[in-house]
N, C-alpha and C positions, 0 to 999 in steps of 0.2 A: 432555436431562434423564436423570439417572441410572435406572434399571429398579429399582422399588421392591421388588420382589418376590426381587435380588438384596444391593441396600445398607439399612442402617441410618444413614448417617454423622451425619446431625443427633441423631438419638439416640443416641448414645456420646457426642457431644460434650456434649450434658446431663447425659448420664450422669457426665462427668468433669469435672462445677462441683459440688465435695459443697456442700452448705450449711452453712452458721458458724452456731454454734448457743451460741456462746459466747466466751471468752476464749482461743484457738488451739483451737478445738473445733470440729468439721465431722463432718456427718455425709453419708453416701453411700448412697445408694439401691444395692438389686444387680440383677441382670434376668439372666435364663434362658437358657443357651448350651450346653442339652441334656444337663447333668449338675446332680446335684444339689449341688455343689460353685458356689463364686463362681472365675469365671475370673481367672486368676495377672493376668493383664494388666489388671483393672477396679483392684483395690487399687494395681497399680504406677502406674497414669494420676490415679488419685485421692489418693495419699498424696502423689505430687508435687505437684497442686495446690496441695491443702491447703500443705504447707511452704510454696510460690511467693507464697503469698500473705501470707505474715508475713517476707516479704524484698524488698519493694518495689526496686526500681529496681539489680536485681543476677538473674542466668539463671543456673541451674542448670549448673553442669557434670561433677558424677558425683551420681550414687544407685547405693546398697547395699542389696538387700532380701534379709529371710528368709522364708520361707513358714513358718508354725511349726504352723497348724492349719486344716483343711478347710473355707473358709466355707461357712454357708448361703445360698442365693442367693434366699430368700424373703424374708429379713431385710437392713435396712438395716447398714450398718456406720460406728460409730464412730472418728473419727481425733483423736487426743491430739498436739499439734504440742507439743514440748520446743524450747524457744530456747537452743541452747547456746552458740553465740558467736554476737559481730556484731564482728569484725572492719574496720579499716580497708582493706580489700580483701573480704575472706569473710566468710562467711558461712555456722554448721553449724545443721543444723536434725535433729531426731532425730523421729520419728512412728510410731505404735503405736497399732495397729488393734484396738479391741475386740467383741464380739458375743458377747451374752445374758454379757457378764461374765467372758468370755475374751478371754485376749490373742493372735490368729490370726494377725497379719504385725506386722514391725517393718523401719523404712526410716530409711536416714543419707542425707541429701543435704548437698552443698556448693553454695554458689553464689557466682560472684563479679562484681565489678562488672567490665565491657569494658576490655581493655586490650590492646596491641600487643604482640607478642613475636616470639620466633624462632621459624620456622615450617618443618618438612619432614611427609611423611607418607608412608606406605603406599601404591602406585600401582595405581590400580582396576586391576582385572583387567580381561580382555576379558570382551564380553560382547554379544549380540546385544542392537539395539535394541527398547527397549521395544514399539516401534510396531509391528514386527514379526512378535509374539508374540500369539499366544491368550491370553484370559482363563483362567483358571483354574477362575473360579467357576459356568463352565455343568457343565465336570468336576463340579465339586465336588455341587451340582445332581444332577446326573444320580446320584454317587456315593449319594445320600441317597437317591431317589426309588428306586434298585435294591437298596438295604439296609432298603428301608419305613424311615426316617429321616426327621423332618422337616429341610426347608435352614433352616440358621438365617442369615441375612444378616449381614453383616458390611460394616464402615465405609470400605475401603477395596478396590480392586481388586487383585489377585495376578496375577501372570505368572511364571511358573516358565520359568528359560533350560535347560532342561534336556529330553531325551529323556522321554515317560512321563509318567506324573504322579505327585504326592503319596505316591497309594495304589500304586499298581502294585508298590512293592518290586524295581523291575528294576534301578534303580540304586545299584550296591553299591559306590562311593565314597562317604564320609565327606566332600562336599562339596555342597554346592549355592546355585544362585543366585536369588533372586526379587524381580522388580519391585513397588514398591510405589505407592500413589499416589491420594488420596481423590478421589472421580466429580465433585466440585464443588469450587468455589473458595470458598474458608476467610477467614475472617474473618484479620487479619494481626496478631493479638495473640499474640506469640511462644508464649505458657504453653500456650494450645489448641493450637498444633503438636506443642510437647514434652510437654503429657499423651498426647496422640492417637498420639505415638511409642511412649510408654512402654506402653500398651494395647497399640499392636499389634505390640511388642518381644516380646509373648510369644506370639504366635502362629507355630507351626512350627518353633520354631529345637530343641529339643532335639529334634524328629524324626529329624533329622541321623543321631544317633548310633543312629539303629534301622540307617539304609541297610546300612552294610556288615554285617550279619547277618540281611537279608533280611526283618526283620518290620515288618509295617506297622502302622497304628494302626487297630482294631478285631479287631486279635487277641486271642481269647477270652483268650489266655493270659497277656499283658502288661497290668504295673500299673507306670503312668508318671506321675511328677508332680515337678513346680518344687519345688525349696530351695532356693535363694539367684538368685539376678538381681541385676547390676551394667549401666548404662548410662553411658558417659564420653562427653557432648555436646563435643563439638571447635570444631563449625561452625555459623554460623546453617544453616538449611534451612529449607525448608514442605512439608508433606505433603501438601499438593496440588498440587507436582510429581515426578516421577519418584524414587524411590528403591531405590537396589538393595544389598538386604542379600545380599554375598557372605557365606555360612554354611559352618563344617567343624565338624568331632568331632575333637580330637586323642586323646582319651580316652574309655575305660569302658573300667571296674573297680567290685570289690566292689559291685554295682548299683545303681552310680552310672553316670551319662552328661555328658560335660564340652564345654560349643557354645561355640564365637566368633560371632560377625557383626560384620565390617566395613563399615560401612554407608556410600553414594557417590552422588551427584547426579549428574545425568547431563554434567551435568562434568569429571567425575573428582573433585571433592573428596569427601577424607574427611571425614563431618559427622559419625560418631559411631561408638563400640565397644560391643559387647554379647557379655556373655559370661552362663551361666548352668548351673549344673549341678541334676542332677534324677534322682530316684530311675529306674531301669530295673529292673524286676524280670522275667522268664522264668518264667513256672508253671507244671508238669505241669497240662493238665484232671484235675478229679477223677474218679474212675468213675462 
């Protein structure tokens, strides 16, 4: 049995059934992940729903999101599902998130119905086996209990194939690797894998682009946050097997920060790309 004191995973996954509250209308509860902001990853696992659900019997294979405004995470969130084609193949769906009367994220999804094609990919990297590998999350634990931080649990387990952790800042390549992989076995309705992808697609990956400048996350000085998120699903997968998001930073500029994740089963297959660019800003403390 998973250590409750570590995961949430049943609760995210409720978290990511908004409730239909009308004619493409769903609404999403938000819950608390130690900022006063709604985390980037809860609107990206719930605006996919929501669309998935007005495209019956056809899977997702890209979304497009903006991040346009700070949610509250006290407040529920509204999603407006737009049916803009239904394609003999595809399928576009367009969705726009409101709270207290603003419009805070907007998301383009395609979906299309299974079909055979030509097929090459991108070949995993090497990479030390999952099994292998420390958790992450006692680090992380501990990271929280030494900064008086409460741990906020999280839905799935971390492994970092890399020297150091997270926070240490030692690693000053613009790369890295981390296993993914939820502590229990998941129900097999494809859409709860790929909401539960989409949530935890935004966990860690623009950290990336701190590495090669040495700053970590809870430097007084840094203000970091998601504008745009893209996901391009390739492969069936489940997230409660092994997943390994190989992560780099080819860019920042103007404070901006630009992440890939090529994401891989333990396999080798490519099952999905995520790429995502996000403000970085550097601030002098004030006196």
């Amino acid at each position: 049995m998973p250590d409750d004191s570590l995961y949430n995973t049943e609760e995210i996954l409720k978290l990511l059934t908004p409730e239909q509250i009308g004619v493409d209308r769903f609404r999403g509860q938000s819950h608390f992940m130690g900022s006063p902001n709604v985390f980037g990853g809860q609107a990206l696992g719930q605006s996919l729903h929501a669309a998935a659900v007005t495209v019956p019997g056809r899977r997702p294979h890209s979304m497009h999101a903006l991040f346009i405004l700070s949610g509250n995470h006290r407040l529920p969130i509204e999603y407006e599902v737009e049916r803009v084609r239904d394609g003999g193949t595809f399928s576009t769906r367009r969705v726009v998130a409101h709270q207290e009367g603003r419009r805070i994220f907007v998301m383009s999804a395609s979906f299309q119905t299974q079909e055979e094609g030509l097929s090459h990919q991108k070949p995993a990297p090497a990479s030390a086996d999952p099994e292998s590998l420390t958790s992450s999350l006692m680090a992380w634990k501990r990271h929280a209990a030494s900064s008086k931080r409460p741990f906020r649990p999280v839905p799935v387990d971390f492994r970092a194939n890399h020297d150091g952790d997270i926070f240490s800042g030692h690693d000053r390549s613009p790369h890295k690797q981390v296993w993914i992989r939820a502590p229990l076995r998941l129900p097999d309705d494809p859409l709860m894998h790929e909401s539960l992808f989409a949530y935890v697609s935004d966990y860690g990956l623009l950290w990336t682009a701190l590495q090669p400048h040495g700053i970590v996350m809870g430097d007084p000085r840094l203000q970091i946050a998601s504008l745009d998120h893209t996901i391009w699903f390739h492969r069936p997968f489940r997230m409660d097997e092994w997943l390994l998001f190989s992560m780099e930073s080819p860019n920042a500029s103007g404070g901006r920060g630009l992440c890939f994740a090529h994401v891989y089963n333990r396999q080798g297959l490519l099952v999905a790309t995520v790429t995502q660019e996000g403000l970085i800003r550097i601030r002098e403390k004030s006196a």
